[in-house]
C-alpha positions in Angstrom: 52.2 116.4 107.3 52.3 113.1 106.0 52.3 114.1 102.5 55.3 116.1 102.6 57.3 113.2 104.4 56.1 110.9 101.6 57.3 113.5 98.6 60.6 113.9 101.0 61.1 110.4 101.5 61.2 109.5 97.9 63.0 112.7 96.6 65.5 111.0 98.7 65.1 107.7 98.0 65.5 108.5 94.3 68.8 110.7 94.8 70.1 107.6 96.7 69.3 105.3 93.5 70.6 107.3 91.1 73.8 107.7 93.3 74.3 104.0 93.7 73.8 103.7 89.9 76.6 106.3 88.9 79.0 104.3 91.5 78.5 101.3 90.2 79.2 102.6 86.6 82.5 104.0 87.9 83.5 100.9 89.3 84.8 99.1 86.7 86.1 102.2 84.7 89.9 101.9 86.5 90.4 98.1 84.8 90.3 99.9 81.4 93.9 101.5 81.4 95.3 98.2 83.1 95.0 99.1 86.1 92.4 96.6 87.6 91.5 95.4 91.2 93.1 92.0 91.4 89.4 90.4 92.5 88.9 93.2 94.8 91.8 91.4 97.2 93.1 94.8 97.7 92.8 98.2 100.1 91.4 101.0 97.4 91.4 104.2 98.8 88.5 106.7 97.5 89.9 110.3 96.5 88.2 112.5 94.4 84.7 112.2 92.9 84.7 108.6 94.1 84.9 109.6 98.1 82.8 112.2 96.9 80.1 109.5 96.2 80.2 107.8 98.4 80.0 110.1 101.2 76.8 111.5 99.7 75.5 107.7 99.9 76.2 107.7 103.6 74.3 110.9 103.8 71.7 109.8 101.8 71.0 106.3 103.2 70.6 107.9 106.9 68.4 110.4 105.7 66.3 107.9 104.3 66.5 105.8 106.9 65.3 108.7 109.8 62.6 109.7 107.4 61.3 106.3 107.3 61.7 106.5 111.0 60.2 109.8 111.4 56.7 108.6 108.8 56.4 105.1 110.8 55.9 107.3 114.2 53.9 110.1 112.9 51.6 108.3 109.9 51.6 104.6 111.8 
């Protein structure tokens, strides 16, 4: 059992790198047109592929984070 919580745990924990990674990469793609943040002073609102994102982070991170929970209880 504890295996398969490992290989879950960082299936996930991978996913949740690599969707961190492609927000950060987006960040800084809207200051090419013009366009940019003003220092992050602002309210940005996330539509698209960007709320997209970052909704799968929230889902990711507490997945993670009940996993970690769930192979403390079990394995500890």
């Amino acid at each position: 059992m504890a295996f398969y919580l490992n290989v879950v745990l960082s299936i996930v924990s991978v996913a949740l790198i690599m969707i961190i990674i492609l927000q950060s990469r987006g960040a800084g793609l809207g200051g090419l047109g013009g366009g940019g943040d003003f220092g992050g002073a602002g309210f940005h609102v996330r539509r698209g592929i960007e709320r997209l994102l970052f909704n799968i982070t929230i889902g990711l991170s507490a997945t993670f984070f009940i996993l970690a929970l769930v192979t403390v209880i079990l394995v500890g």
